[in-house]
C-alpha positions in Angstrom: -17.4 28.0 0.6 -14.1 26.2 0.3 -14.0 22.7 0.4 -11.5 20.1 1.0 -12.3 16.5 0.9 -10.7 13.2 1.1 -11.6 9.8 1.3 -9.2 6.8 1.7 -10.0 3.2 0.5 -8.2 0.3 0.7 -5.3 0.6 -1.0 -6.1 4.4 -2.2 -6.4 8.0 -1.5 -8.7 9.9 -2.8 -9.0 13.8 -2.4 -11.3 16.0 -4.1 -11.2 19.9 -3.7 -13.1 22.9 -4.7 -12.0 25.3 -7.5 -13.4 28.1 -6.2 -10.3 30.8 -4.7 -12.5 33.1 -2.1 -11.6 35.9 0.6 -14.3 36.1 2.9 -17.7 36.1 0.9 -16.6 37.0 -2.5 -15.0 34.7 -4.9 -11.8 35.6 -6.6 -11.1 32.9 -9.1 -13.7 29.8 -10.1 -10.9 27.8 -11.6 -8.1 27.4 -9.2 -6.3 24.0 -8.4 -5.7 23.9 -4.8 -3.9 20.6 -5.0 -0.5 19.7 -5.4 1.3 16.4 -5.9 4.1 16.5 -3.4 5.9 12.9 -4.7 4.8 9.3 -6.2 3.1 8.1 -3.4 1.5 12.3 -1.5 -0.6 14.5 -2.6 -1.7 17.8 -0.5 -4.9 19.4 -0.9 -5.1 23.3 0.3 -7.5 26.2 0.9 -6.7 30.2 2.3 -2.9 31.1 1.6 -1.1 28.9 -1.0 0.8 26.0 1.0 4.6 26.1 0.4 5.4 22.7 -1.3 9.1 22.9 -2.2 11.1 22.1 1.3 9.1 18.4 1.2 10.2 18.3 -2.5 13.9 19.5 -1.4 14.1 17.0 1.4 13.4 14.1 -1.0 16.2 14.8 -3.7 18.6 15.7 -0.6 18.5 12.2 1.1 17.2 10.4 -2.4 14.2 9.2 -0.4 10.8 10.1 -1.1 8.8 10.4 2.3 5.4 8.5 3.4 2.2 10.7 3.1 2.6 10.3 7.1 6.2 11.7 7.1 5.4 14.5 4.9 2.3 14.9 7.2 4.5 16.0 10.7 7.3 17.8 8.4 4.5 20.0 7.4 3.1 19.8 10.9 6.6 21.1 12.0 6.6 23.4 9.3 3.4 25.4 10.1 4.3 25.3 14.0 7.4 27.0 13.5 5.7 30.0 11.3 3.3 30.2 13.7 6.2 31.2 16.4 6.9 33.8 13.8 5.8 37.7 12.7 4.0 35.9 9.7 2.4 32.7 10.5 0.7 30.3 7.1 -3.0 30.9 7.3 -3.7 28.0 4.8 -5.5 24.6 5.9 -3.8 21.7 4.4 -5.6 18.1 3.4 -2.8 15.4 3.1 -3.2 11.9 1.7 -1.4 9.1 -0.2 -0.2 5.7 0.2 2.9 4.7 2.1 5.3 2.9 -0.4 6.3 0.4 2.2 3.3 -0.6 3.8 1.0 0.0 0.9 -1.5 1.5 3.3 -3.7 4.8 2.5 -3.6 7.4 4.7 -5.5 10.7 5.0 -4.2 13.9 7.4 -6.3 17.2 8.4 -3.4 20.0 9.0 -5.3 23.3 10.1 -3.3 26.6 10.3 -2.1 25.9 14.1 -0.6 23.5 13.0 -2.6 20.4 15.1 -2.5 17.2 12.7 -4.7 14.2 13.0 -5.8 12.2 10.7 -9.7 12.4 10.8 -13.1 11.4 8.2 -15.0 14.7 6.8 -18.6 14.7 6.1 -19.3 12.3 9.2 -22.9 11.2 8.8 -22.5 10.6 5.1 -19.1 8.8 5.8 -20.0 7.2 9.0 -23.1 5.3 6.7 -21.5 4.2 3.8 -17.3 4.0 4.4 -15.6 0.9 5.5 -12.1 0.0 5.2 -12.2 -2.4 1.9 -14.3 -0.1 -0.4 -13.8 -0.2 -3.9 -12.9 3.0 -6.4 -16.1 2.4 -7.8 -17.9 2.7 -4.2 -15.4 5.9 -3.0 -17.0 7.9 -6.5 -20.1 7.1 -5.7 -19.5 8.1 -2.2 -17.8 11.5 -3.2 -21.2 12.0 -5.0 -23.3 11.9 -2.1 -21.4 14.2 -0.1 -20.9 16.9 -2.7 -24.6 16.7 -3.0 -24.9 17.0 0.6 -22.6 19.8 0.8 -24.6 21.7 -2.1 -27.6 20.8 -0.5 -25.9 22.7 3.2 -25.0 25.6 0.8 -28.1 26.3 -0.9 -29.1 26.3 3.2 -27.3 28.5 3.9 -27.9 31.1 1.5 -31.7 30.5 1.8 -31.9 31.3 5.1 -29.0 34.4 5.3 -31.2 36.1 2.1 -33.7 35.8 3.9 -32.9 37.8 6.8 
């Protein structure tokens, strides 16, 4: 299973992802970095097809700007809209986070493959328990513990109960 997980605090982003580079059932590669730091203040977070990073990258040394995770969030958006109007639409689901330079405020953005963006919490139960919007580093580690346990805990499930049949 692939995994994509991010957690925002109060003035961070953090965003954890698995290693593990699958097609369907079988796992290609145990060691691949699905993350990529898009500028100072954004970094992106990917699983299926490898996201395209260098139009956000060319944008920012054209107009000597770097953009807010939230404007690279809807270029993307934009981005994966327009392939999927084409004959070979991105199949790649993007997790998107930083902290906007101006307004030193973290933000956190769920992109799927048709391209709908929206910036939503993962792991709810866990999350919905134990996040709040001044949590320390400290806290968010200890957080990302308990739902990679959880989420081992939901694989080991599942592979119980599909040997098993």
């Amino acid at each position: 299973m692939e995994v994509l997980l991010g957690i925002t605090g109060k003035d961070f982003t953090l965003i954890a992802a698995s290693k593990a580079a699958m097609r369907g059932p079988t796992i290609l590669k145990s060691t691949d970095d699905k993350t990529r730091k898009l500028n100072k203040h954004t970094l992106i977070a990917y699983s299926g097809e490898a996201g395209d990073t260098a139009n956000a990258q060319l944008y920012s040394m054209r107009n000597e700007t770097e953009l807010s995770p939230s404007a690279v969030a809807n270029f993307v958006r934009g981005e994966l809209a327009r392939s999927l109007r084409s004959r070979s639409p991105y199949t790649v689901n993007l997790l998107l986070g930083g902290v906007d330079p101006i307004t030193q405020k973290p933000s956190l953005y769920w992109l799927d493959y048709l391209a709908s963006l929206a910036q939503v919490l993962l792991v709810f139960s866990i999350l919905d328990k134990h996040h709040h919007p001044d949590i320390s580093y400290e806290e968010v580690l200890k957080l990302l513990e308990k739902c990679t346990d959880e989420l081992k805990r939901g694989c080991q499930l599942i592979s119980k109960e599909s040997s098993s049949k």
